[in-house]
N, C-alpha and C positions, 0 to 999 in steps of 0.2 A: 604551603600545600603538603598533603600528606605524600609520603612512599610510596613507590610502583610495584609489584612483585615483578619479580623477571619476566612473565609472557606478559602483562603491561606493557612492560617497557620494550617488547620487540613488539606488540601492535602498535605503542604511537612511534615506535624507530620507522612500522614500514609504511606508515598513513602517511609520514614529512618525507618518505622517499618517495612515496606514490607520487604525491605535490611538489616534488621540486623534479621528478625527471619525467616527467608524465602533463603538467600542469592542473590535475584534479584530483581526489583523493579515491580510494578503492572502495568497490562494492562490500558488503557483508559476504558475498560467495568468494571475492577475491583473498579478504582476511581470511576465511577460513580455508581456503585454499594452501593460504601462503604457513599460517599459522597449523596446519593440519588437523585442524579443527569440522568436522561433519555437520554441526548443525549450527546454524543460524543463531538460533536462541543461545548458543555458547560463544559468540562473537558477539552477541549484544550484552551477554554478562561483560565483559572486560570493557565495553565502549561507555556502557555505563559506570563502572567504575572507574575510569579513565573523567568523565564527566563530574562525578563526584567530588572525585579529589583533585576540581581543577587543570586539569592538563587538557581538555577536548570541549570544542562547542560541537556542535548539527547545527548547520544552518539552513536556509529555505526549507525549513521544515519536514527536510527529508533525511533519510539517515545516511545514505551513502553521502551526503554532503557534510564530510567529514572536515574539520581544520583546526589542528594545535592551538591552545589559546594564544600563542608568541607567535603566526603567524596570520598575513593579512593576509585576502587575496589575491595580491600582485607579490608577497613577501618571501623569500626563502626562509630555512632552518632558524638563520643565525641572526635576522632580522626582529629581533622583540618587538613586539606591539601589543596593547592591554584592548582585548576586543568585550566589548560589554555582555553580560549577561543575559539570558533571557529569562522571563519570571515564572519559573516551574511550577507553579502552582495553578498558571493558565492554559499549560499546555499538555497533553496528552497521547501517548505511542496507540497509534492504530496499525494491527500488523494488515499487510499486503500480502497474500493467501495463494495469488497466481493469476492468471490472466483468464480473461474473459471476452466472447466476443458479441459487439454488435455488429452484427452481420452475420458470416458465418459461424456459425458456433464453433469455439477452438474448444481440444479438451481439456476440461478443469485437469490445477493441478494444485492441490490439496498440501501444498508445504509454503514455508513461510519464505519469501523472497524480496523484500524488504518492510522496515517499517516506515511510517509519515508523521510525522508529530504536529500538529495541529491546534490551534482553539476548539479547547472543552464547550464554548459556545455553539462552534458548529456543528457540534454531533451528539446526539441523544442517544443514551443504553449503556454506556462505561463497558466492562468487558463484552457484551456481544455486538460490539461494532468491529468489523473486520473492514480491509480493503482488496479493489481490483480493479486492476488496469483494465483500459475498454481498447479493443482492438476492433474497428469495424465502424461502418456509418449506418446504420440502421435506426439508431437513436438519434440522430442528427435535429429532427425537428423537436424536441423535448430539448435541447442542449446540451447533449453527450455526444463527445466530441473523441474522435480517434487519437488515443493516445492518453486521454480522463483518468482519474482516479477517480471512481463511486465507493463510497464509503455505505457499507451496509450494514442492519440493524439483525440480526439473526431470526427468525421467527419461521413457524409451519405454518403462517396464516397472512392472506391479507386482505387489503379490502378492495373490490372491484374499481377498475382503473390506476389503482397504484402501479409505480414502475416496479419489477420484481426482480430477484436474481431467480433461475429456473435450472432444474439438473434437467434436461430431457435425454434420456437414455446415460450414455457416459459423458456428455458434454453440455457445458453450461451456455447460460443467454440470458441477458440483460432485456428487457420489454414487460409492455403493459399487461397488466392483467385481468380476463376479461371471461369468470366462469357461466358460460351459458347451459343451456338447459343438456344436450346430450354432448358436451364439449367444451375444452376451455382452450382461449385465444389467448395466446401470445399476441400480441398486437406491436409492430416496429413503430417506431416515430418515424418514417420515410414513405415516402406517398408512394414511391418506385418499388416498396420491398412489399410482398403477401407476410399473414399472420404465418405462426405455425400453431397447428391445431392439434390439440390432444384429445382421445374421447375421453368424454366421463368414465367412463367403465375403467379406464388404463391409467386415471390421475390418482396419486397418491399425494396425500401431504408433506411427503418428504422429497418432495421435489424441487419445492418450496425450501429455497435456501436465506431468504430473508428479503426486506423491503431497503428501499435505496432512498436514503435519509439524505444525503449531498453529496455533491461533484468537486473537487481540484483538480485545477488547471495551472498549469506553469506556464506564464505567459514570457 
């Protein structure tokens, strides 16, 4: 395996200390916390080069599921184990943008807070698929589930009854979309929740933050 530079080698020193006093590995806000590192995207340069050169898997497909290649999930530091590969050419970093709600609308927040790595098969668009956590039950009957990850396709446009991500005012929402003649419906998947209504006159296309392509769930 190739050489670590020194802040390498103190992010996979503090991932195996996270895992051995902690029992799981650290966020990306944790590393860069610990690392005094500000943005996200400069903790995912070193995890990826840590990956590269061999020293670091992601596992369940998420990035904070960090773990040294010499450690198994029951394993300490000093316990070597050779954990299998996974075949990079099927899988694909969708970044995680901020939360989102079905139900109340929470406010977007427009910075990256983890990525998910995925089959290239379940998601269409290459760079403009972003992700968001779904907080809320409003989407319940469509199968967006509290707690979801929706994987979405970026676009100003789409087509009546797709599920949509929506900015209304400064906060974002997850629902169907439904433009009528002097008004367009948000439409919930929950028989208990009303639409919310925008007039025509007040709808811009940049509201319209992209169509919702698929759902993971961590069962």
């Amino acid at each position: 395996m190739q050489g670590l530079t020194e802040r390498q080698q103190q992010v996979l020193h503090y991932i195996r200390q996270s895992i051995n006093e902690r029992g799981y590995p650290p966020t990306l806000r944790e590393i860069g916390a610990h690392m005094g590192i500000r943005s996200t995207n400069g903790v995912n340069d070193h995890l990826r080069a840590l990956e590269r050169k061999g020293y670091l898997t992601r596992e369940d497909m998420k990035s904070r599921a960090l773990r040294p290649k010499d450690m198994s999930a029951n394993a300490r530091a000093d316990e070597p184990i050779s954990l299998p590969e996974a075949p990079e050419d099927d899988l694909c970093e969708v970044p995680v943008v901020g939360r989102i709600a079905a139900g109340l609308p929470l406010l977007a927040e427009e910075h990256l807070i983890d990525t998910v790595r995925i089959d290239r098969m379940l998601v269409r668009g290459g760079r403009e698929i972003f992700g968001l956590k779904v907080t809320g039950d409003s989407m319940i009957e469509a199968g967006i589930l509290n707690g979801d990850y929706i994987f979405v396709r970026r676009q100003p446009t789409a087509q009546r009854g797709e599920i949509v991500v929506a900015l209304i005012g400064d906060e974002a929402t997850v629902k169907y979309y439904f433009p009528e003649k002097d008004y367009v419906r948000f439409q919930p998947a929950n028989s208990k929740m009303a639409p919310i209504l925008v007039r025509a006159s007040d709808f811009k296309p940049t509201m319209l933050l992209g169509v919702v392509v698929s759902v993971f769930r961590r069962l």
